[in-house]
Structures are given as C-alpha cells and as structure tokens.
C-alpha positions as a Markdown table, in Angstrom:
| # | Residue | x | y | z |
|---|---|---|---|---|
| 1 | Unk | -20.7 | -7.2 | -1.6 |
| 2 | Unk | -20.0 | -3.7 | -3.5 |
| 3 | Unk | -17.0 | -5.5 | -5.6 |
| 4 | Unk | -18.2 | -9.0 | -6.1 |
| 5 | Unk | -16.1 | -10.8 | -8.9 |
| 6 | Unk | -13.7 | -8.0 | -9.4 |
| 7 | Unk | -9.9 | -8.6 | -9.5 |
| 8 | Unk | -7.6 | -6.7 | -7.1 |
| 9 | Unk | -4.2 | -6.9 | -7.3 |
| 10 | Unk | -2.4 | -6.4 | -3.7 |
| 11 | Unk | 1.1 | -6.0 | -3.7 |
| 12 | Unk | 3.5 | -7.0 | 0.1 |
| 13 | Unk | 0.5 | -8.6 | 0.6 |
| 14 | Unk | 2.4 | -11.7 | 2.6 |
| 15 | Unk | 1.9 | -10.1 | 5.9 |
| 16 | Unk | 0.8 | -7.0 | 7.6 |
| 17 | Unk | -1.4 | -4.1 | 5.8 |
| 18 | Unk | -1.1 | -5.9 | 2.6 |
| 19 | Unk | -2.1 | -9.2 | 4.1 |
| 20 | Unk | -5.3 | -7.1 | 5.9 |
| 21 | Unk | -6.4 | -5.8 | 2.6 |
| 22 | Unk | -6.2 | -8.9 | 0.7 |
| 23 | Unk | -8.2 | -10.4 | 3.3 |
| 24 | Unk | -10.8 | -7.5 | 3.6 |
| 25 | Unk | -11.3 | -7.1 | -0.5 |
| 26 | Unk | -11.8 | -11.3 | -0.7 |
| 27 | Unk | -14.4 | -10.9 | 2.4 |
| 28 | Unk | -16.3 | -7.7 | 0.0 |
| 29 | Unk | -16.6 | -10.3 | -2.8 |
| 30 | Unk | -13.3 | -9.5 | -5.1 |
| 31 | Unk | -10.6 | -12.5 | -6.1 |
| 32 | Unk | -6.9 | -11.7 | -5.2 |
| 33 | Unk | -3.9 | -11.6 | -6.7 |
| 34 | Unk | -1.0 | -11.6 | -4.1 |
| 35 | Unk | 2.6 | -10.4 | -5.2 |
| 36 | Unk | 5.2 | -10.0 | -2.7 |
| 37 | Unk | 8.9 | -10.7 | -2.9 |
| 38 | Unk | 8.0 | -13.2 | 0.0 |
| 39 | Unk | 6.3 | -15.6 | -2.3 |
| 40 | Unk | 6.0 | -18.4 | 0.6 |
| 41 | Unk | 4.2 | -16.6 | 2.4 |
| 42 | Unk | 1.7 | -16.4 | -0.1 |
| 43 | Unk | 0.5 | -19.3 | -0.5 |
| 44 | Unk | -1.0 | -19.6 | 3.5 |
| 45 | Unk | -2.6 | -15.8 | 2.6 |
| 46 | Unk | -4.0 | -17.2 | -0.4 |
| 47 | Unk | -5.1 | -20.1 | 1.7 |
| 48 | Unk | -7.3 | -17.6 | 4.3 |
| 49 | Unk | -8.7 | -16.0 | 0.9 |
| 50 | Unk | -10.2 | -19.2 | -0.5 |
| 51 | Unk | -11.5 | -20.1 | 2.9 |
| 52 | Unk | -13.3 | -17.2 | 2.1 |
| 53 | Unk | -14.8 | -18.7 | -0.8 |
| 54 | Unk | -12.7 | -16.5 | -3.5 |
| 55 | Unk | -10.1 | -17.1 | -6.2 |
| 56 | Unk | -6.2 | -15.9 | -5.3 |
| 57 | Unk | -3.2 | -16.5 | -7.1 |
| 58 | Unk | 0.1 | -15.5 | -5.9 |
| 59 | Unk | 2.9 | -14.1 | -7.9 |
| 60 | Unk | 6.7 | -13.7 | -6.9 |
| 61 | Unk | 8.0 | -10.0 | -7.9 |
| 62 | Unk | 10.4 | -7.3 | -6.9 |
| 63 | Unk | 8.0 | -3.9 | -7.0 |
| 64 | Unk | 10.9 | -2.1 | -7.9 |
| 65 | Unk | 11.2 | -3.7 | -11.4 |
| 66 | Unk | 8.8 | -2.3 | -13.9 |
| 67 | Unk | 8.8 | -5.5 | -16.1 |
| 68 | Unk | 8.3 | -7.6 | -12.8 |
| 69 | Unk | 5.5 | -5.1 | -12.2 |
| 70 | Unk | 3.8 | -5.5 | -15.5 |
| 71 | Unk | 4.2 | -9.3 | -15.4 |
| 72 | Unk | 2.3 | -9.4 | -12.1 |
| 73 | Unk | -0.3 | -8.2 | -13.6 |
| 74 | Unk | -0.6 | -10.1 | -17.4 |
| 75 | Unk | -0.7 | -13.3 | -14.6 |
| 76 | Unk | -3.6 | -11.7 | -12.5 |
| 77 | Unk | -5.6 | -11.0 | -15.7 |
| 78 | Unk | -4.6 | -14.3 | -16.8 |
| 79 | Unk | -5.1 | -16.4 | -13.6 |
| 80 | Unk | -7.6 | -14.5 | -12.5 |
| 81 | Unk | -10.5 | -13.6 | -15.7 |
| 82 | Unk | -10.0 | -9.9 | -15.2 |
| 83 | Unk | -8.4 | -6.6 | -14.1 |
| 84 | Unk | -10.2 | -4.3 | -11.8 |
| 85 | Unk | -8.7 | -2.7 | -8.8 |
| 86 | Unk | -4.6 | -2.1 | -8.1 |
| 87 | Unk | -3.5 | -1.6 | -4.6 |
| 88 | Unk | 0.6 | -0.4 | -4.6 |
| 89 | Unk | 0.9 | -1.5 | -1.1 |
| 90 | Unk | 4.6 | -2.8 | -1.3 |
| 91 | Unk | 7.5 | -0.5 | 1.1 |
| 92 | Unk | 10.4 | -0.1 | 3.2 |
| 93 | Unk | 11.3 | 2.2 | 6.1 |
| 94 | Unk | 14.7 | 3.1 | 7.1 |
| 95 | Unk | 15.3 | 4.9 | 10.6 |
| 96 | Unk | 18.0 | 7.1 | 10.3 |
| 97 | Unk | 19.2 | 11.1 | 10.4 |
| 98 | Unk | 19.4 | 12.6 | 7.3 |
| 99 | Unk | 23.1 | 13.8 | 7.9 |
| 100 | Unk | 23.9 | 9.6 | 7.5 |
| 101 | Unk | 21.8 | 8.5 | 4.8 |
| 102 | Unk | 24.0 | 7.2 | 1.6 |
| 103 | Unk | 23.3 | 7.3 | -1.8 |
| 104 | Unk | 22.7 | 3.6 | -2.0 |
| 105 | Unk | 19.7 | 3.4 | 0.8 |
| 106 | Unk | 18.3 | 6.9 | -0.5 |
| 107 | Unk | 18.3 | 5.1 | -4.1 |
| 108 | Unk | 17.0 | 1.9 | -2.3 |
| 109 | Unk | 14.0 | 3.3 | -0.3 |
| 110 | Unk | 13.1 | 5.2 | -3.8 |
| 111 | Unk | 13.2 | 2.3 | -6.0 |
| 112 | Unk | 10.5 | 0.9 | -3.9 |
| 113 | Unk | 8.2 | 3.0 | -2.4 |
| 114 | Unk | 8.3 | 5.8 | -5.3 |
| 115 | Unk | 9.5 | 3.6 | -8.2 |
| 116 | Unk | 7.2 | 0.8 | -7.4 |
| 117 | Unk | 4.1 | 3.0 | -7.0 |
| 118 | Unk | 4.7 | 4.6 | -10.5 |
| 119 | Unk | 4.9 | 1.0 | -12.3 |
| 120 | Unk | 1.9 | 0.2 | -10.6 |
| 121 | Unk | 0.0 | 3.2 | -12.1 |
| 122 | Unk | 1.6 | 2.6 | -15.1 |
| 123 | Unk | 0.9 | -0.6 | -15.7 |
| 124 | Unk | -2.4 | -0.6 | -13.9 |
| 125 | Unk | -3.4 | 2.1 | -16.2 |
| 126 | Unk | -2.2 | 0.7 | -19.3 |
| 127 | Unk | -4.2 | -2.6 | -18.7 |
| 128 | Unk | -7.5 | -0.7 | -17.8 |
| 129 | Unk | -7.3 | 1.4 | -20.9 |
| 130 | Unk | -6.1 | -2.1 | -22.9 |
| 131 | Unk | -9.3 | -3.7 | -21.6 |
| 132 | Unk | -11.5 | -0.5 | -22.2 |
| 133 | Unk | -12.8 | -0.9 | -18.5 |
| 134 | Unk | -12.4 | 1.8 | -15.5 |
| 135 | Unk | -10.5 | 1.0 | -12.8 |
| 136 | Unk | -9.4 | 1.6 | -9.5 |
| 137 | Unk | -5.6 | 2.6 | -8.5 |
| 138 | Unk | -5.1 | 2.8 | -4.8 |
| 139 | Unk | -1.6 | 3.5 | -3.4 |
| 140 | Unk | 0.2 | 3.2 | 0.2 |
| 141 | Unk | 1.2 | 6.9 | 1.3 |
| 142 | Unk | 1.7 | 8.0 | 5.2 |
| 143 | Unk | 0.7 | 10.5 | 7.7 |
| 144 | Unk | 4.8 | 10.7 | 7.1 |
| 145 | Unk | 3.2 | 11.6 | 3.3 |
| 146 | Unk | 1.7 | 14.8 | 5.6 |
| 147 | Unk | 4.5 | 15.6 | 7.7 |
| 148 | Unk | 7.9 | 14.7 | 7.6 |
| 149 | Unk | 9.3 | 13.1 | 11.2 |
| 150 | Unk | 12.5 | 13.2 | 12.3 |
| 151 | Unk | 14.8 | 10.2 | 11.8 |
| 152 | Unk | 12.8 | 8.9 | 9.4 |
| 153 | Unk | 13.2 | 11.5 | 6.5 |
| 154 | Unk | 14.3 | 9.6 | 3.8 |
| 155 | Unk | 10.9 | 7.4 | 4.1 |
| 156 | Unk | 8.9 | 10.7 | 4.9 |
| 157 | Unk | 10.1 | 11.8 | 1.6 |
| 158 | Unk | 9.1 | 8.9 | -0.5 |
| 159 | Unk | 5.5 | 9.5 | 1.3 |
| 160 | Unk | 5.3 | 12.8 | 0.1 |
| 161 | Unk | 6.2 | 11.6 | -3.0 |
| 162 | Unk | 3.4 | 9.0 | -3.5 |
| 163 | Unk | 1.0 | 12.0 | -2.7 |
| 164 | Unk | 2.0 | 13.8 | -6.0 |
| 165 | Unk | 2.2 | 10.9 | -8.4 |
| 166 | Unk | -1.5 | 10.0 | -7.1 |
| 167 | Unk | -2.7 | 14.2 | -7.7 |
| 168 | Unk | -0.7 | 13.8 | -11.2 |
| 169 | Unk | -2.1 | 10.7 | -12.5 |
| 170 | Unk | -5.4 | 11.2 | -11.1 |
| 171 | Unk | -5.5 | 13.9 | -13.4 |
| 172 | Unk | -4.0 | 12.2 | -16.1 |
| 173 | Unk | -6.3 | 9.4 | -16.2 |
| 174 | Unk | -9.6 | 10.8 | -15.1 |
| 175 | Unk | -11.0 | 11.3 | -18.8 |
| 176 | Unk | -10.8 | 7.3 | -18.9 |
| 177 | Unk | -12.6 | 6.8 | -15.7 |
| 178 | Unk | -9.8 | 5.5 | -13.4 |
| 179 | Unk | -9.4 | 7.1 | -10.5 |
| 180 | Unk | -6.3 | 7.0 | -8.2 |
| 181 | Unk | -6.0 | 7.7 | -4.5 |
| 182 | Unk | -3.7 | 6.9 | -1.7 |
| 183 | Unk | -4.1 | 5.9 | 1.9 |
| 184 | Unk | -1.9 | 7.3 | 4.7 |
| 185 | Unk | -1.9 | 5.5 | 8.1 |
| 186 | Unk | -0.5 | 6.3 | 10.9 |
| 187 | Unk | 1.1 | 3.9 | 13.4 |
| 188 | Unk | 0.0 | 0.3 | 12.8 |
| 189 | Unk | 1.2 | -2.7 | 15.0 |
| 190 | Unk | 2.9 | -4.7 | 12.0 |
| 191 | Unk | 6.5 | -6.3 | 11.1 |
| 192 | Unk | 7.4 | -2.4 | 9.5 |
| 193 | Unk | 6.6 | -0.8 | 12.7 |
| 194 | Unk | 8.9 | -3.9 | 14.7 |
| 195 | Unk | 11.9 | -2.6 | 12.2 |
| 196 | Unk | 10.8 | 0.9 | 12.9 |
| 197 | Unk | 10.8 | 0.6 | 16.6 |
| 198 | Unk | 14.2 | -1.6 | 16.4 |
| 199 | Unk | 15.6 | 1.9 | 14.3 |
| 200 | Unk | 14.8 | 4.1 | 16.6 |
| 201 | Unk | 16.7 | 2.0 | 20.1 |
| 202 | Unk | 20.0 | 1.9 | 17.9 |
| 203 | Unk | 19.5 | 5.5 | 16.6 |
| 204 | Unk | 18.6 | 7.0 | 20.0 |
| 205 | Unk | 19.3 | 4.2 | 22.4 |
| 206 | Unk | 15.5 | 3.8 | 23.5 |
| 207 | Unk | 14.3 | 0.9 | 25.3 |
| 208 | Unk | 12.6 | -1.3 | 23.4 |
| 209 | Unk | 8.5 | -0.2 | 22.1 |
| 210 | Unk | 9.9 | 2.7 | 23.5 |
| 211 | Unk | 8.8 | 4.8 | 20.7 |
| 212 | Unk | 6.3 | 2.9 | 19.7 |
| 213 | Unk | 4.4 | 3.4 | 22.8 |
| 214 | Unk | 5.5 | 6.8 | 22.2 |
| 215 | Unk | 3.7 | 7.3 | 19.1 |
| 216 | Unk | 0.7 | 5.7 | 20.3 |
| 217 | Unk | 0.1 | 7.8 | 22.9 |
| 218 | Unk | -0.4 | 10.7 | 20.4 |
| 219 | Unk | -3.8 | 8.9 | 18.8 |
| 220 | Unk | -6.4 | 11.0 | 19.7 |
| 221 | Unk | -8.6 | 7.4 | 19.5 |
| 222 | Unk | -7.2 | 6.1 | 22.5 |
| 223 | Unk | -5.4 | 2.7 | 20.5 |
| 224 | Unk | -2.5 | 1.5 | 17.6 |
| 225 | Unk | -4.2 | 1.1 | 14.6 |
| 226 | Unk | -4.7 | -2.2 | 12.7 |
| 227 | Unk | -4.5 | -3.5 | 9.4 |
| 228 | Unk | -8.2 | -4.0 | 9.3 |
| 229 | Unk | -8.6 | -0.6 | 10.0 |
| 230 | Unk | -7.0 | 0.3 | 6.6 |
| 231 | Unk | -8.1 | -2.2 | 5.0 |
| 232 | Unk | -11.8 | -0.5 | 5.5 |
| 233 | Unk | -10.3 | 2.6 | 3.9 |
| 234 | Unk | -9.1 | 0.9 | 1.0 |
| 235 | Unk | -12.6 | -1.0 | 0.7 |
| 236 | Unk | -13.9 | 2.2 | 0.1 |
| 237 | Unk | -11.3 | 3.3 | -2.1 |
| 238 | Unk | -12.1 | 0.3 | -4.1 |
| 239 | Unk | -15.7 | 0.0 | -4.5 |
| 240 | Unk | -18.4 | 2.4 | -6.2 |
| 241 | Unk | -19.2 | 4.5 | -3.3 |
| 242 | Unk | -15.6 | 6.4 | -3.8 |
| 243 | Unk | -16.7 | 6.9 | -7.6 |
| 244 | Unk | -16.6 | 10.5 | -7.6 |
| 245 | Unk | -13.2 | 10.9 | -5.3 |
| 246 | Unk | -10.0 | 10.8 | -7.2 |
| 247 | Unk | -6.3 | 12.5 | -6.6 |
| 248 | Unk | -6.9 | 12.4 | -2.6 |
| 249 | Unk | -4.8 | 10.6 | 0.4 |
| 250 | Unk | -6.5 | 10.3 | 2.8 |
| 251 | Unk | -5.4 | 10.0 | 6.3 |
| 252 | Unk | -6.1 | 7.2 | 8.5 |
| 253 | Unk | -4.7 | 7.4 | 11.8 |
| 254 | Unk | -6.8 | 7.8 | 14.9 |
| 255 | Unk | -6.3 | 11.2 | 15.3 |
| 256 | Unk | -2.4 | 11.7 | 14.9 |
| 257 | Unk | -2.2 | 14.6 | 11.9 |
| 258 | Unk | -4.8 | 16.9 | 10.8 |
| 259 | Unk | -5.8 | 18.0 | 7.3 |
C-alpha cells in the first residue's frame, strides 16, 4: 500500500468521482477526510471507508468559501493525526450557450470550480509548509480543461482554468517538495453527467442519453468511463511513484482528446 497511514482530504466526495477516490485512496492504505456540501451523504461513504479498515471523518463545507476551505482541513489534521495528500474534487456544470449565460451563473460556476481549487492549494499548501512535510495537491480539471465544447463553455472555461493554477503553483511550491497536478476525464457515468445530459434535451431538445450516448461513442476504448477509473489516476497522483511529475493534467478518457 504505496500511502499507508497518510491523510487525504477528498472534497464532493458524497457520491460520484469523489466518492470513487475516497474509496480507492482508503483501499491503498490512506485515512479520509470527506467534505461535501452533502454532509449526509457522508456518513454511509465514510461507512464503506472503515469497512475498509481505515479512519474517515466527514466535514460539512461550501468549497467556495476559503475559511470553510481552511477549516476542512484544521479538522482533517485534527480528526485524522495528519495532513498528506489534497484532492480539489468538488464542481458544477452548467449546459448552456454562451450568448445566455448571466453574470450570476458565470460568477457561480467560478466560485466553485476555480475559486474552490485555489483555496484548496492554498490552504493545502499552507498546512504542508506549517507541518514541514511535502505533500501532494491533486485537482479535478477536464478533457473540457483541453478543448472547449460547445454549450458547455462557461464550465470549459473554468477547466482551462484549473490547468493554469495547477502549472502556477506547481511552480510556486516545488522548492518545498509539494507537487500539484490535475486530472481531466472525459465522460463518466455519474449524477454531473445525469445534469449534463438533462442540459443538453432542454438546450437542443434531444431525447433523453441522447448525448450521452453521443459522447460515448467517441471513446476510442470502446466504453463510458468510471469513477474507478479516475480514481486509479489519482492513486498515482498521490503516491510516490508520481514523485518526480508536477504542473501536469493529465487526461483520462478512453481515447476522446489527444495531447
């Protein structure tokens, strides 16, 4: 188990990818602290995670408030005995023509995927170089961090945007040994891609998994992706053999865009 007895932090981990990673960094040996707006959730994730004979606390914040941000973190240190990995997994998608978006969903979509991943590294950071220990800082991009798609523009943009706060900071903080990367995936069966299909029938009047079926016909692999197959990217991401890889995101997709 490469991170046996570290502490990862996982934020929207009630359900989908976040939920998958959780699960996949308890079953390499790390405890778990789960934060998510959905704190009921929580507690059945943090259920599965001692079932896998590890620690998990779960802790109630809104990603988009830096102080909630920071707090989540005092209470995994706390809770927890340590600080060690921080995945920014937390986001929204909106499906909608760029023509229509208003100020209040652009500033919305922001405040949360862009917003939220900063005071993540930040505080992330900040705690590593408090506790004089590296770290690892792992953040939720997009193959729509690669290429922007149509009606979904506003997101693609806050993808895009992850990308350069992860080549910035990794930068920034690679003289204290904490690295930071990003993980992009592609089209993953989850409650996001539900919403995103829903988006797209009242946007374009499709029939319902119309574009979801749509989209999966373009993976080169032959199937939709699954949480677990992220969640082995961000294993990686957070365990020594990715030591020597920092300011990257790194597509994982099947085989939908190529870098």
């Amino acid at each position: 188990m490469a991170i046996d007895g570290k502490v990862a932090l996982v934020t929207g981990s009630a359900q989908g990818i976040g939920r998958g990673i959780a699960l996949r960094l308890a079953a390499d040996g790390a405890n778990i602290a789960l934060v998510d707006l959905k704190k009921d959730k929580l507690a059945a994730v943090a259920k599965e995670i001692e079932g896998l004979g590890r620690k998990a606390t779960v802790f109630g914040a809104d990603v988009s408030d830096r102080a909630q941000v920071y707090a989540a973190i005092d209470h995994a240190e706390a809770a927890l005995g340590g600080f060690d990995i921080m995945v920014n997994n937390a986001g929204i998608a909106q499906v909608k023509a760029l023509a229509d978006v208003t100020p209040e969903e652009i500033e919305l979509i922001f405040r949360i995927n862009v917003f939220g991943v900063l005071w993540g590294i930040q505080a992330a950071a900040a705690k590593f170089l408090a506790r004089k220990r590296k770290g690892k800082i792992i953040s939720a991009s997009s193959i729509a961090g690669h290429d922007g798609f149509a009606l979904i523009g506003a997101y693609s943009a806050t993808k895009f945007a992850v990308r350069g706060l992860t080549q910035a900071a990794a930068r920034e903080y690679a003289a204290a040994g904490i690295t930071v990367n990003a993980y992009c995936p592609g089209v993953v069966d989850t409650d996001m891609w539900d919403g995103i299909d829903k988006g797209f029938q009242k946007v374009t009047g499709a029939a319902p998994r119309e574009t979801y079926n749509k989209y999966c016909a373009g993976i080169a692999l032959g199937r939709p992706e699954t949480p677990a197959d992220v969640a082995a990217l961000v294993s990686f991401l957070a365990g020594p053999d990715s030591d020597y890889m920092t300011g990257q995101a790194v597509l994982i997709d099947g085989g939908m865009v190529y870098r």
